[in-house]
BAGURO-74887 format. One record per residue (C-alpha): residue number from 1; x, y, z negated; residue in three letters. Coordinates in Angstrom, 1 decimal. Layout:
% BAGURO-74887
  resi       x       y       z  resn
   NUM       X       Y       Z   ALA
...
% end
This chain:
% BAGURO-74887
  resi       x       y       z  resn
     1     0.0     0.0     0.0   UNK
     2     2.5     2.7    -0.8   UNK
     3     6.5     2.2    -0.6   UNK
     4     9.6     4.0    -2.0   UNK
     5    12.7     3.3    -0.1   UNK
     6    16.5     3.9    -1.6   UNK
     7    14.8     7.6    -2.8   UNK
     8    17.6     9.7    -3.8   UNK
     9    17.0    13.1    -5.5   UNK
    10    19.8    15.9    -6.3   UNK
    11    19.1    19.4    -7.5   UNK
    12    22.2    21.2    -6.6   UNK
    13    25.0    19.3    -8.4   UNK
    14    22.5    17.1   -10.1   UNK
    15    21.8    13.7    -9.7   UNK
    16    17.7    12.8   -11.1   UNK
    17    18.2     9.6    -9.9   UNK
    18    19.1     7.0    -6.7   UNK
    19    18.5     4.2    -4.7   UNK
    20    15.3     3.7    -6.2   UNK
    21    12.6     1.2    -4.2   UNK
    22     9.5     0.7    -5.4   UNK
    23     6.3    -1.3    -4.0   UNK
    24     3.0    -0.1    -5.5   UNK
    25     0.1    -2.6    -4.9   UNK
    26    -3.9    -2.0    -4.8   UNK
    27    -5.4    -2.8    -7.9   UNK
    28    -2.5    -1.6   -10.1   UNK
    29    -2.4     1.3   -12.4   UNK
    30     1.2     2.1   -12.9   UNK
    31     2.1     4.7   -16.0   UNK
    32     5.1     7.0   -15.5   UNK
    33     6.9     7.1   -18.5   UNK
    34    10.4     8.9   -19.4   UNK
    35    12.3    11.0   -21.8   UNK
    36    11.1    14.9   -21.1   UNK
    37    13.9    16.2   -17.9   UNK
    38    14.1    12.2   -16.8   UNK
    39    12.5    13.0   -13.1   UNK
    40     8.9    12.1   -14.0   UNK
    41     7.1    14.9   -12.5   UNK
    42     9.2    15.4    -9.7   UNK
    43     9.5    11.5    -8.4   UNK
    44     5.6    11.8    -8.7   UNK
    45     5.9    14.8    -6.1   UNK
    46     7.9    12.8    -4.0   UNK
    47     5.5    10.2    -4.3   UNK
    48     2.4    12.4    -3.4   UNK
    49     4.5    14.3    -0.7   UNK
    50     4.6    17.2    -2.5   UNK
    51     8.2    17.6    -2.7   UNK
    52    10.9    16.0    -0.4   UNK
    53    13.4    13.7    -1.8   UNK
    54    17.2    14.2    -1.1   UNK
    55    17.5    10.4     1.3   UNK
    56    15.2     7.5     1.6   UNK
    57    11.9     7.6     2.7   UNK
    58     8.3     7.3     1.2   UNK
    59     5.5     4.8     3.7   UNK
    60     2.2     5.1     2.7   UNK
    61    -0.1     2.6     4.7   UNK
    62    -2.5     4.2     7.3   UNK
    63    -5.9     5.5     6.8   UNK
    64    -5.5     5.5     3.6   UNK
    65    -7.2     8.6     1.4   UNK
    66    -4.2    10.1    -1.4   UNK
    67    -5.4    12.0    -4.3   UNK
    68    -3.3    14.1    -6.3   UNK
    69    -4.5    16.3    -9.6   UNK
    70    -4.4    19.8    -8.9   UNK
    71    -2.1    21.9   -11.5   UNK
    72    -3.1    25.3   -11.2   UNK
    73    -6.1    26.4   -12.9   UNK
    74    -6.7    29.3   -11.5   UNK
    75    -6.6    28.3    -7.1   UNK
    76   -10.5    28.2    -7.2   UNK
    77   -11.7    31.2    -9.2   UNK
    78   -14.0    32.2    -6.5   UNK
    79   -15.3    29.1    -5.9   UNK
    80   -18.8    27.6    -7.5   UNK
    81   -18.0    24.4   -10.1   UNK
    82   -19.8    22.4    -7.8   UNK
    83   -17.7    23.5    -5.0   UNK
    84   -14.6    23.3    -6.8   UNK
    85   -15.4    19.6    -7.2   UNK
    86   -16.7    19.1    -3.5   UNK
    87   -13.1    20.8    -2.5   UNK
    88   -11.4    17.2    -3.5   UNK
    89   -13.2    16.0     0.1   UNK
    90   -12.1    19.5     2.3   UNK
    91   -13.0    17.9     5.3   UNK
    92   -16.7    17.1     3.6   UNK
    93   -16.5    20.4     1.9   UNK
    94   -15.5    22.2     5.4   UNK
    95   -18.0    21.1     7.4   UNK
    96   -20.9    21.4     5.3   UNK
    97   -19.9    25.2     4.9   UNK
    98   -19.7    25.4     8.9   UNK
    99   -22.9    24.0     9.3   UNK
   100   -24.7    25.9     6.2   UNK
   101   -23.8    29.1     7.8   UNK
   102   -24.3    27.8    11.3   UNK
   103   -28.0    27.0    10.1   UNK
   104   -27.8    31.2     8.7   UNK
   105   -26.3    32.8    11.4   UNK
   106   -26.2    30.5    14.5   UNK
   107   -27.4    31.2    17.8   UNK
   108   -29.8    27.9    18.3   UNK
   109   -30.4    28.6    22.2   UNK
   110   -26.4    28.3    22.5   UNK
   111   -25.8    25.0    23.6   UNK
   112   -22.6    25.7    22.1   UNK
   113   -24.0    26.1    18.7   UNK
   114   -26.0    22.9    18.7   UNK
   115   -23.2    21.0    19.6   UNK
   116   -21.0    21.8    17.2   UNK
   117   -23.8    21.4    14.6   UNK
   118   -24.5    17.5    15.9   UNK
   119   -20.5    17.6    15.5   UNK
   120   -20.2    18.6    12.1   UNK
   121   -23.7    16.1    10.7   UNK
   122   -21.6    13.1    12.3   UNK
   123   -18.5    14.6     9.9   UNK
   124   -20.8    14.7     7.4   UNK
   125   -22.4    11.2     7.4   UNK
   126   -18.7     9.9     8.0   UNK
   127   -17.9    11.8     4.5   UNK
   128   -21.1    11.3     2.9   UNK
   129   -23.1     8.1     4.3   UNK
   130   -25.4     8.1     1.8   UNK
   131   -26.1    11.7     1.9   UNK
   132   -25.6    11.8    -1.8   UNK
   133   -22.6    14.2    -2.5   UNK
   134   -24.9    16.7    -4.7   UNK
   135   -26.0    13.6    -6.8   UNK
   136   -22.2    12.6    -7.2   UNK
   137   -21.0    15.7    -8.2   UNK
   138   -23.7    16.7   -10.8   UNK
   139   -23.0    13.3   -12.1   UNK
   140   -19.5    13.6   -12.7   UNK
   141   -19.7    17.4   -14.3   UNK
   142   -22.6    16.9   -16.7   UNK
   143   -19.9    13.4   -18.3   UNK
   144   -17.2    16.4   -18.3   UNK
   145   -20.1    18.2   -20.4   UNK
   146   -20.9    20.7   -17.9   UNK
   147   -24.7    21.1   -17.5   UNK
   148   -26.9    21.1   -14.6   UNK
   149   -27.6    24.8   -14.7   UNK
   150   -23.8    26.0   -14.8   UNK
   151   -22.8    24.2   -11.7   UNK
   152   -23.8    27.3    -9.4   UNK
   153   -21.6    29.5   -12.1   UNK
   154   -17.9    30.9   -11.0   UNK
   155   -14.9    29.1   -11.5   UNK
   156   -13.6    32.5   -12.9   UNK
   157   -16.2    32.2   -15.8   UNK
   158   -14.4    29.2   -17.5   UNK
   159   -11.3    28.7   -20.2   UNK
   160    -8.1    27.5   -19.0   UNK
   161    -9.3    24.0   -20.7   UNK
   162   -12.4    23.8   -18.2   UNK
   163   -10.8    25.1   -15.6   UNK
   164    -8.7    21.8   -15.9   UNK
   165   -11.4    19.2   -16.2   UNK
   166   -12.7    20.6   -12.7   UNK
   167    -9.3    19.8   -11.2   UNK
   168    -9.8    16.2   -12.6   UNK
   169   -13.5    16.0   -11.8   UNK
   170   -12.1    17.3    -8.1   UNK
   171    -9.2    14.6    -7.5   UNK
   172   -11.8    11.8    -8.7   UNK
   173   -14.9    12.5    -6.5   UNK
   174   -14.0    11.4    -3.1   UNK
   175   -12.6     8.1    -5.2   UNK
   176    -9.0     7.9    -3.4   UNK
   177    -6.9     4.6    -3.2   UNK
   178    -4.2     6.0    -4.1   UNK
   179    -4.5     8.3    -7.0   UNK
   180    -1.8    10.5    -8.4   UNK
   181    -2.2    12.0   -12.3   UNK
   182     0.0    14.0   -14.1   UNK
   183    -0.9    14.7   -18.1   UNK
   184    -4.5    14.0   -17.4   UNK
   185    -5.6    14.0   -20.5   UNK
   186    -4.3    17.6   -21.4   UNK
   187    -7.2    20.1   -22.6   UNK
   188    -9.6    17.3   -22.7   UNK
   189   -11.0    16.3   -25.7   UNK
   190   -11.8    12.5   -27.5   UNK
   191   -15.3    12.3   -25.7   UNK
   192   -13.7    13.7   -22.3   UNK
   193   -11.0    11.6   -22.8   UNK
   194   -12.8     7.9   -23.1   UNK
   195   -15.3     9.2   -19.8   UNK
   196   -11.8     9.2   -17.5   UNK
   197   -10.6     6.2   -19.6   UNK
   198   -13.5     4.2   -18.2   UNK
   199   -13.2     6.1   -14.6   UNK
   200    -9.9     4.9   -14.0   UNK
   201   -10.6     1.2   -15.5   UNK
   202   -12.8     0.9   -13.1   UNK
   203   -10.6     2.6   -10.0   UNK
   204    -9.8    -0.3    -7.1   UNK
   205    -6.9     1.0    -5.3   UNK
   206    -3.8     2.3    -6.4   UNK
   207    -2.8     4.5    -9.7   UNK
   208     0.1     6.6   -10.8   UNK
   209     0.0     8.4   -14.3   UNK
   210     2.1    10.2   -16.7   UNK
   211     0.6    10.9   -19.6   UNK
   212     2.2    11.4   -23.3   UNK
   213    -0.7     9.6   -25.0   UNK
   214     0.0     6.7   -25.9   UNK
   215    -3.4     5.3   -26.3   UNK
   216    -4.3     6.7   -23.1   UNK
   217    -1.5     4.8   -21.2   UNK
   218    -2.7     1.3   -23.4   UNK
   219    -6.0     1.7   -21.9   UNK
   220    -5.9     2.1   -18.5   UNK
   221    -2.4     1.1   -17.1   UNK
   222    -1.8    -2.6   -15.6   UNK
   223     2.2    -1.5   -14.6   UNK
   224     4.5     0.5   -16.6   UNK
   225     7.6     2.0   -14.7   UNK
   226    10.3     3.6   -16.7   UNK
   227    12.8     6.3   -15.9   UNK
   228    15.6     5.7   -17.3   UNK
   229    19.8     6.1   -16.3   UNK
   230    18.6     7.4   -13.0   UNK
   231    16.7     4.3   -11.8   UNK
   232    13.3     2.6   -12.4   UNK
   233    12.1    -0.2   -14.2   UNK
   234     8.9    -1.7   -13.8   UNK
   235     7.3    -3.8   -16.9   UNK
   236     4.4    -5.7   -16.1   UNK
   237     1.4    -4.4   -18.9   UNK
   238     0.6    -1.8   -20.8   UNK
   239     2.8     0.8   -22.9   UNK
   240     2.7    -1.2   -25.8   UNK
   241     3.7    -4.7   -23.6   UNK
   242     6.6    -2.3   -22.5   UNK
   243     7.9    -0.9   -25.5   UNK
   244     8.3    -4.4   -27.1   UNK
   245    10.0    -5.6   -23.7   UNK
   246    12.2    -2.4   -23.9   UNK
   247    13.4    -2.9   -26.8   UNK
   248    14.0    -6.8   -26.6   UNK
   249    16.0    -5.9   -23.4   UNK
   250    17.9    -2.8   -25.9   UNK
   251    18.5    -5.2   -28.8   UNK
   252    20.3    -8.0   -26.4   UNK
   253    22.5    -5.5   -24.8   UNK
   254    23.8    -3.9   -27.8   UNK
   255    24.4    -7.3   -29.0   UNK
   256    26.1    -7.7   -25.7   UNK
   257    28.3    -4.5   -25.9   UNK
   258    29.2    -5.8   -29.2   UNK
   259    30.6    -9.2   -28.5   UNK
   260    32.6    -6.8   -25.5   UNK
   261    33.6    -4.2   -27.8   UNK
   262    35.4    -7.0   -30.1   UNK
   263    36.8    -8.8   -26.6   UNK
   264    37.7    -5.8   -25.6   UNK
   265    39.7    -5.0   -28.9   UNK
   266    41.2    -8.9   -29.5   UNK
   267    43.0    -8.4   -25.9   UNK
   268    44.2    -4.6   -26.3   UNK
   269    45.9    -6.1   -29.2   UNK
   270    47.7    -8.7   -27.9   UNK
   271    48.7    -6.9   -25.1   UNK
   272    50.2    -4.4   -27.3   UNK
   273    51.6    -7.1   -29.1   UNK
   274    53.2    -9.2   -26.6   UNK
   275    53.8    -7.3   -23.2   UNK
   276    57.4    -6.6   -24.2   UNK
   277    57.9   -10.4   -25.0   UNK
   278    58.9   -12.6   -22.2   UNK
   279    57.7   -15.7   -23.2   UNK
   280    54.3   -14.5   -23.7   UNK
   281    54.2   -11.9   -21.0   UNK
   282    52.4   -13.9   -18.5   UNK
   283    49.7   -14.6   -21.0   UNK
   284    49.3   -10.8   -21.6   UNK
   285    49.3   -10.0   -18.2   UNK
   286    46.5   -12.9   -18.0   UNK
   287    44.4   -11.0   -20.9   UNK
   288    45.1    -7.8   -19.4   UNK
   289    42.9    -8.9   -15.8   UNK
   290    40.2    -9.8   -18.5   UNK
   291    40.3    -6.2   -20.0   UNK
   292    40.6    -4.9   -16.9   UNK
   293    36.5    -7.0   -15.8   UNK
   294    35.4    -6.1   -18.7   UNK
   295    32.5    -3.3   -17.8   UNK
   296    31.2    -1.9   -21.1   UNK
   297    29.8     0.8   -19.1   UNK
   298    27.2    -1.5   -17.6   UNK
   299    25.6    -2.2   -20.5   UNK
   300    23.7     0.9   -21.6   UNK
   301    21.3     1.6   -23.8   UNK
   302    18.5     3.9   -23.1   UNK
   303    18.6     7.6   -22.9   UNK
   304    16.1     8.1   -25.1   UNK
   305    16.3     9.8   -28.3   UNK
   306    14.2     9.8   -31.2   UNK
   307    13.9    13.1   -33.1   UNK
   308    13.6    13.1   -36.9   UNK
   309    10.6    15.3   -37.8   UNK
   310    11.0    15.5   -41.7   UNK
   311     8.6    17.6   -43.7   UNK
   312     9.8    18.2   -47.1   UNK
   313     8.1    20.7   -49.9   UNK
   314     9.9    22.6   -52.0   UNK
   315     7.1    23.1   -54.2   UNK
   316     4.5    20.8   -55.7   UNK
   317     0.8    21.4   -54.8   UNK
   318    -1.7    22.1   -58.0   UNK
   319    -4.7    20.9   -58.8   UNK
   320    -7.0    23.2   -56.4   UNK
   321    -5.6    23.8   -52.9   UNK
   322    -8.2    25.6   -50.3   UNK
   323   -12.0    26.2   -50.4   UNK
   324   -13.7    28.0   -47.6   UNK
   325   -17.0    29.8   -48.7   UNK
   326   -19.8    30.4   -46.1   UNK
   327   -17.3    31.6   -43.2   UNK
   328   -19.2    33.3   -40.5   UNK
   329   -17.6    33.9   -36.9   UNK
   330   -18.9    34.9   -33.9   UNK
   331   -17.7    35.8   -30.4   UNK
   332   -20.3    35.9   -27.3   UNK
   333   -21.7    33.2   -29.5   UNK
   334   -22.0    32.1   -32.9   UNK
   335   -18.6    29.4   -33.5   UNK
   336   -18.8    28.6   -36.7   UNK
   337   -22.0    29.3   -39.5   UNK
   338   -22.1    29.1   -43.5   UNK
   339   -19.3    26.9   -43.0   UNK
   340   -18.2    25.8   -46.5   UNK
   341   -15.3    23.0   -47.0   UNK
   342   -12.8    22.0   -49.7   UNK
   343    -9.4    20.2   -49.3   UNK
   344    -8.5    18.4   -52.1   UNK
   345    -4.9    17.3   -53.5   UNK
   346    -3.7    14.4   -50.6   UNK
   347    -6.0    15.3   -47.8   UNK
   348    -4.4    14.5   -44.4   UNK
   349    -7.5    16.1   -42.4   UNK
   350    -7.7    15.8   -38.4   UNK
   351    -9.5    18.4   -37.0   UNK
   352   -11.6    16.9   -34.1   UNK
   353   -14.7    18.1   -31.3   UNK
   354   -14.8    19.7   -28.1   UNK
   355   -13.3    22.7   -26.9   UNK
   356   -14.7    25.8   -28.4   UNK
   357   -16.3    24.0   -31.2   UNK
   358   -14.2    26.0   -33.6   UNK
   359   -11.3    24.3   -34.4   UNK
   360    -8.8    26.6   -33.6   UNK
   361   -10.7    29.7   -35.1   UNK
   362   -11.0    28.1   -38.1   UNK
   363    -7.5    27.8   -38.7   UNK
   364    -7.0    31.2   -37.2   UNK
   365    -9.5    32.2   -40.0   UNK
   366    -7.3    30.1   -42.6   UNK
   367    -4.2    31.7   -41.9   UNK
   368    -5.7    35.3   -42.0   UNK
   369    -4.4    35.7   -38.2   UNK
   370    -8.5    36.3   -37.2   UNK
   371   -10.8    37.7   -40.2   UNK
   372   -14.1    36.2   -39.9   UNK
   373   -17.2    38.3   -40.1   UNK
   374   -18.7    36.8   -43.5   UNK
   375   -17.3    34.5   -46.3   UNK
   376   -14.3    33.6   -48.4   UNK
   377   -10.8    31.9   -47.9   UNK
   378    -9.6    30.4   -51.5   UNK
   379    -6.0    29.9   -51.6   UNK
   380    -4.6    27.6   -54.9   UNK
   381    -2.0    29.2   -56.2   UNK
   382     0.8    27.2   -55.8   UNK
   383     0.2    26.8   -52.0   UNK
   384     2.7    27.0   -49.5   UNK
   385     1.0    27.2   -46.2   UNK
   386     3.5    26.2   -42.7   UNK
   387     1.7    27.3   -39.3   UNK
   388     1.7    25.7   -36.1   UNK
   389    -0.2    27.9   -33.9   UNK
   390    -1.7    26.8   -30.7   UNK
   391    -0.2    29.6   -28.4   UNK
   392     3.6    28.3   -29.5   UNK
   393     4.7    28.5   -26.3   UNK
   394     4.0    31.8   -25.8   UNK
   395     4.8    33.5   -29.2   UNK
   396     8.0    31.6   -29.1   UNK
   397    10.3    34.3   -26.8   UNK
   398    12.9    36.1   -26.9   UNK
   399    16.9    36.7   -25.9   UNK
   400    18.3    35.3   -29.0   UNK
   401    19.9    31.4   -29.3   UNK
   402    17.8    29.0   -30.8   UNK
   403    19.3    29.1   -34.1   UNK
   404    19.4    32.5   -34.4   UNK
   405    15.7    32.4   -33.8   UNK
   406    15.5    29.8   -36.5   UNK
   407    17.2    32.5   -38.4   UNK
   408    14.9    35.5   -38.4   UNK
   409    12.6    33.6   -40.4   UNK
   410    14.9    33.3   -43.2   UNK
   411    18.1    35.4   -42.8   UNK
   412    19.2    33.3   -46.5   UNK
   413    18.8    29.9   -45.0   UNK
   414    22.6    28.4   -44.4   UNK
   415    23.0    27.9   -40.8   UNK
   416    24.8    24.7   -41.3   UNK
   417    21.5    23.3   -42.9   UNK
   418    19.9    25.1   -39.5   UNK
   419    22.0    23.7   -37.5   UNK
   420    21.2    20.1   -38.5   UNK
   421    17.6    20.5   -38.2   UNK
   422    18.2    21.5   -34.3   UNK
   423    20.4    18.3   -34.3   UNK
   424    17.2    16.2   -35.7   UNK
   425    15.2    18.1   -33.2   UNK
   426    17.8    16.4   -30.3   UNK
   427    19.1    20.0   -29.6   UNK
   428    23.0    19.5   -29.7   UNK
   429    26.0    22.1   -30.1   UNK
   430    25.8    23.6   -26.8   UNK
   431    22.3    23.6   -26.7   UNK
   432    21.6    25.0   -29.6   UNK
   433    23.0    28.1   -28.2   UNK
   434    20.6    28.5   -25.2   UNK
   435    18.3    31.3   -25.5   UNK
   436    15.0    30.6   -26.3   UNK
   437    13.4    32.6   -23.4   UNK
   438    14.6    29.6   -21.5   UNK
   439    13.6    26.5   -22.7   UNK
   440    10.9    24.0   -21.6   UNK
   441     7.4    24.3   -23.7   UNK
   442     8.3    20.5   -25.1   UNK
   443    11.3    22.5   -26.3   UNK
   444     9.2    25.5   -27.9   UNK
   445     7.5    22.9   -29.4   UNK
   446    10.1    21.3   -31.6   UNK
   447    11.7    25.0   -31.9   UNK
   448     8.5    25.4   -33.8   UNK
   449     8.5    22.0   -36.0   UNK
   450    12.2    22.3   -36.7   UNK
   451    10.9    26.0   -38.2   UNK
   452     8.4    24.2   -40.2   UNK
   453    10.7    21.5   -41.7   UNK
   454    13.2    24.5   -42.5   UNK
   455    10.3    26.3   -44.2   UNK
   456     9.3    23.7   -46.6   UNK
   457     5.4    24.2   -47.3   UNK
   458     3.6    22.2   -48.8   UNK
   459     0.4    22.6   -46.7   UNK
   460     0.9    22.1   -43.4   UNK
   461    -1.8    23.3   -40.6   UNK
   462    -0.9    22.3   -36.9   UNK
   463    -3.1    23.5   -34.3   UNK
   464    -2.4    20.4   -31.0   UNK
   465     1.1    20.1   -31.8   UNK
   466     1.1    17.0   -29.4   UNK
   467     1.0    19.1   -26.5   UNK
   468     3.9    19.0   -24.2   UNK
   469     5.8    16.6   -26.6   UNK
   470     7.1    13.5   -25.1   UNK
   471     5.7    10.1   -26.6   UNK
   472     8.8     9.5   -28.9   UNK
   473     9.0    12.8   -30.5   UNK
   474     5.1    12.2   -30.9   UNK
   475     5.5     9.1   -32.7   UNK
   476     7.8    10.8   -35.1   UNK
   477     5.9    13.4   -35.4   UNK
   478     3.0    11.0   -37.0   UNK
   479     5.7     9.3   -39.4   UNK
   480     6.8    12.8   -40.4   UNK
   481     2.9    13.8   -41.0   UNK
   482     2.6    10.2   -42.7   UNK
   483     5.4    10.8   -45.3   UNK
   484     4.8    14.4   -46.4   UNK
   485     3.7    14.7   -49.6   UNK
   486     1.5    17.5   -49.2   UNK
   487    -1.7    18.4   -47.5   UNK
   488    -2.2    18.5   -43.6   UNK
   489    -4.7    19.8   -41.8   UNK
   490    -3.8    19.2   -37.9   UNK
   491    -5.9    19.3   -34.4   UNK
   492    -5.2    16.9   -32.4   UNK
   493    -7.3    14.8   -29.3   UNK
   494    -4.5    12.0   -29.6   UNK
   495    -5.6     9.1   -31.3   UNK
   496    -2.5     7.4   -32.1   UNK
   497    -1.7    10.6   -33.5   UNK
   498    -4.5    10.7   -35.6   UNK
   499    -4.5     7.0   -36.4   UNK
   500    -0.4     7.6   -37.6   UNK
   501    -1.6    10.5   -41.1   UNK
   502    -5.0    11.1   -41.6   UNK
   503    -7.2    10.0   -44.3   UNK
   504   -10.3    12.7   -43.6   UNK
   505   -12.0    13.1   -40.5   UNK
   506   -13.8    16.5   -39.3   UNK
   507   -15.5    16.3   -36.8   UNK
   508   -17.0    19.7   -35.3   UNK
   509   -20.1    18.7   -32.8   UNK
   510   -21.1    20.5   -29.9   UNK
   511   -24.4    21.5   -31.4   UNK
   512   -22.6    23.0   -34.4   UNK
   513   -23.1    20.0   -36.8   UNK
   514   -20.2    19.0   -39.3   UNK
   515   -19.4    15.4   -39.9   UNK
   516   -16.7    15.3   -42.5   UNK
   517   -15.7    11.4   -43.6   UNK
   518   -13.1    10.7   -46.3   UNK
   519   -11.7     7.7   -44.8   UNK
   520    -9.2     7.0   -41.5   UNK
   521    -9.9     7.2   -38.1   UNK
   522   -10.6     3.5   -37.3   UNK
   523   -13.6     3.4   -40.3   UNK
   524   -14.2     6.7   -38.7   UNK
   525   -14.7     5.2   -35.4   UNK
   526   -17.0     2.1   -36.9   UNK
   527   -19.2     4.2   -38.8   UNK
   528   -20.0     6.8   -36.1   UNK
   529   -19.1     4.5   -33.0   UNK
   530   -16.3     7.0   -31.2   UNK
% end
């Protein structure tokens, strides 16, 4: 169905990676996983034709439809949702248009006119045989929660967050057979996130993803292929079927490179020993051949790095710890009403809902950065609040080298002790002086976490620190959330994430309604069937 041949891909002196071939079947759904700057993205593009590769050659068989998720927003701001979503067909979407304002403004006794309109319904019923295209569409945007009577509405009306699911309900419409995703599941909440789940389950032809969820990739992949040292790997299963294969496959080599290491060692030493003896210089020239075959090099491990997210208080927490009194907020509409909730000594709390439930202006309202129109923020008073704001990528700016930045939070703070957070962070000596105008938003993101660890609250509220974090530092991030000793409050749509600290649930529902359930997210999931 779709072949990679010997693809090799520099950028300027750089080498992503080489001679990789790669045979994609029907009926597989492959995830795309790599360390963040591994060439996920941009072998995808290569992939999709979006980019051209360096050599080697990308054979797609014919007639067959490609869809690729769109990435910018904001391409369709004129456009109606409905059309938006018909857009993912253009030649559908094209000549319906033609022959809508044919039907307006055509001449009918041109002979011209009619004939291009028979044209363009024999397009149509190509595109469409069923005729059903309006029933497909309103179908797919009322499961992305868009209702029947916004469809006509603007693209340019919607948050960034909608704007995306429009791009996803777009690339899954005309169902391609070969489908090309990258981070899906970003700006899409839990519900949002099981509807495409179940799409993709059921999609026939051929799937690429990349996604940092690892729940997500358990779901719905078949295939996992891996970047890694420049090439590809491909694992047969899902994320989890590939992480205990990877790390099978690490444990043997290092055993490997061991045993070499020690061969490696036994003949430098008797080469030393005995090269200057003649009786035993044939034997060391012998050992020497064997030194020289020996290829530690081969064996590598993999480039991955785990960061060490450690959050550590400086101060225990009290008895009472935050009470919110009847908070009021409105915008356009009301968000949140009479809204009254208490955190108590060892609440882990995910935040959960759809977008513009709340969530976010609730913490906002916590942390004093919004004031909310009515009602009462308690603070205990041996709180310590830490903030991980939602816009970290774009507060996070400046000229100044990343520890320096660390640094203007707390001008007291040894920079040695900064320094080694960075490290934990996988920043390293050079990079810790790149300025932080400059770096990636995975990299603003553990900017912002290795402020947090520095800090040392003991309350900790993170507003979708997941985003643009690869799955490792993700996974660490939940062990870090796990161990703390103080409160959390976090929102989050990943489930492992969620499944990894929290032992309270909040839900916030579209309607407005409040579920809170003191319990973790699987008895979460059984009692309210999520």
């Amino acid at each position: 169905m779709l072949e990679a041949n010997n693809i090799t891909m520099r950028f300027s002196s750089q080498l992503l990676f080489e001679d990789i071939s790669l045979k994609l079947d029907i009926g597989k759904r492959y995830g795309l996983i790599g360390a963040n700057g591994a060439g996920k993205s941009t072998f995808m593009k290569i992939l999709s034709g979006e980019l051209e590769q360096t050599s080697g050659n990308i054979s797609i068989q014919s007639g067959l439809k490609v869809g690729t998720l769109g990435q910018n927003q904001y391409a369709y701001e004129e456009f109606t949702l409905k059309d938006a979503v018909m857009y993912g067909n253009k030649r559908l979407y094209d000549a319906i248009k033609e022959k809508e304002d044919l039907y307006i403004n055509g001449d009918f006794e041109d002979d011209k006119v009619n004939d291009r309109l028979a044209l363009l319904e024999i397009t149509c019923a190509e595109e469409d045989p069923t005729y059903e295209v309006d029933v497909h569409i309103e179908k797919i945007l009322c499961a992305l929660d868009f209702p029947v009577e916004v469809h006509g509405e603007l693209m340019s009306s919607l948050t960034g967050g909608d704007k995306f699911k429009i791009l996803l309900a777009q690339v899954l419409y005309p169902k391609p057979d070969i489908l090309f995703l990258d981070e899906p599941t970003n700006n899409l909440d839990l519900e949002a996130i099981a509807w495409l789940e179940d799409q993709l389950k059921r999609h026939g032809g051929t799937m690429v993803v990349i996604s940092h969820d690892r729940h997500f990739l358990n779901s719905v992949c078949t295939n996992i292929l891996d970047v890694d040292f420049r090439k590809i790997r491909e694992f047969t299963g899902n994320y989890d079927d590939w992480y205990i294969a990877a790390n099978l496959i690490s444990k043997q080599q290092e055993l490997e490179q061991g045993k070499k290491l020690k061969e490696k060692e036994e003949l430098e030493a008797f080469v030393r020993r005995f090269s200057a003896n003649a009786s035993k210089a044939k034997q060391a020239t012998s050992r020497q051949k064997r030194l020289d075959k020996l290829d530690i090099e081969d064996l590598q491990c993999s480039t991955r790095r785990d960061p060490s997210i450690i959050f550590k208080a400086k101060r225990d927490i009290g008895n009472e710890v935050l009470e919110l009194v009847k908070i009021n907020k409105s915008y356009d509409k009301e968000v949140l009403k009479d809204f009254s909730f208490k955190v108590e000594k060892g609440d882990k709390i995910a935040l959960i809902g759809p977008n513009g439930a709340g969530k976010t202006t609730l913490l906002n309202i916590i942390m004093n950065e919004i004031k909310c129109d009515s009602g009462e923020v308690k603070w205990g008073a041996t709180i310590e609040p830490s903030y991980f704001p939602q816009n970290t990528t774009d507060i996070i700016d400046g000229d100044e080298q990343l520890f320096e930045w660390l640094q203007t939070y707390d001008e007291n703070k040894d920079l040695d002790e900064i320094r080694k957070c960075l490290g934990r962070m996988l920043f390293s000596g050079e990079d810790q002086k790149k300025s932080i105008k400059s770096i990636s938003g995975g990299e603003k993101h553990r900017m912002m976490l290795s402020k947090m660890m520095l800090q040392k609250g003991n309350f900790l509220l993170l507003d979708e620190p997941d985003n643009h974090l690869d799955l490792e530092a993700i996974i660490s991030l939940g062990e870090g959330l796990y161990k703390f000793t103080g409160n959390v409050v976090c929102v989050t749509h990943d489930r492992e994430l969620i499944d990894a600290y929290a032992n309270r649930i909040v839900e916030f529902k579209a309607d407005g309604s409040i579920i809170d359930f003191k319990g973790d997210y699987e008895a979460y999931k059984e009692k309210y069937g999520h």
